[in-house]
N, C-alpha and C positions, 0 to 999 in steps of 0.2 A: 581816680577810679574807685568808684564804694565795692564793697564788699558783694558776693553773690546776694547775700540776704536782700540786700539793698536796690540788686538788679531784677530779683524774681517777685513778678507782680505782686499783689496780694491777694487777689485770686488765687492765682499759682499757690503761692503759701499756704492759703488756707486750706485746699483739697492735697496738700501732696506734705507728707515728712521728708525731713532731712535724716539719714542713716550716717553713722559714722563711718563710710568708706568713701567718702561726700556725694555718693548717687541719693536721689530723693525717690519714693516711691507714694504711687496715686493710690485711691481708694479701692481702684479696679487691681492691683497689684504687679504696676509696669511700674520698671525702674529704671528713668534717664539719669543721665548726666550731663550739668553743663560746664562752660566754661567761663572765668572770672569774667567775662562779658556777657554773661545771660544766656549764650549761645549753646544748642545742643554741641557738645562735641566732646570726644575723650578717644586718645591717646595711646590708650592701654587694651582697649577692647568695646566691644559696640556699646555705641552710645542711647541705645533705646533697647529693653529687653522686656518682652510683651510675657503676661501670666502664661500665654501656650510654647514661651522660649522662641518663638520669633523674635529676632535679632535686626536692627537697623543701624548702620553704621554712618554718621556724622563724625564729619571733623569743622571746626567753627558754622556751623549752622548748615552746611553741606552735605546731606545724602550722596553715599559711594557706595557703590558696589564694594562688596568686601578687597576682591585685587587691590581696585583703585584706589579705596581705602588705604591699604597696607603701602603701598607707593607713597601717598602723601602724608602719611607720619612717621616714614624710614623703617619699616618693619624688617627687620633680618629673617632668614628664611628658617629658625628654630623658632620664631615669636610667630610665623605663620602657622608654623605647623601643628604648634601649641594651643593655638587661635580654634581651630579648625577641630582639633580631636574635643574644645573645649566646649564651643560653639556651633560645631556641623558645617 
């Protein structure tokens, strides 16, 4: 398995930087994150975060509802809640 670089087109590459928190942000100033597979997804908190803070949550290249979301990466219910004062 190569590395993300290796996964994210060059297209991709060339309109978006990589940040050192490993989210990448585009021109327009939205900041994904993917997964060692190329995939939107993250773990820790929404995986897509639009310049007006519109929030979209992937986990491996699956849009969830925020709940559903928090279901299928084991969120405990202080990481929700933390999610949510952070997030809306």
């Amino acid at each position: 398995m190569g590395n993300l670089t290796t996964l994210v087109s060059c297209q991709m590459m060339h309109d978006m930087t990589r940040l050192s928190d490993g989210s990448w942000v585009d021109n327009s100033g939205r900041l994904t994150w993917y997964n060692a597979d190329g995939q939107l997804s993250r773990e820790d908190g929404p995986a897509v975060i639009n310049i007006n803070n519109n929030v979209r949550w992937f986990y491996c290249d699956t849009e969830y509802r925020f709940s559903n979301w928090c279901y299928k990466v084991g969120c405990s219910d202080e990481a929700k809640m933390m999610l949510r004062l952070r997030y809306g």
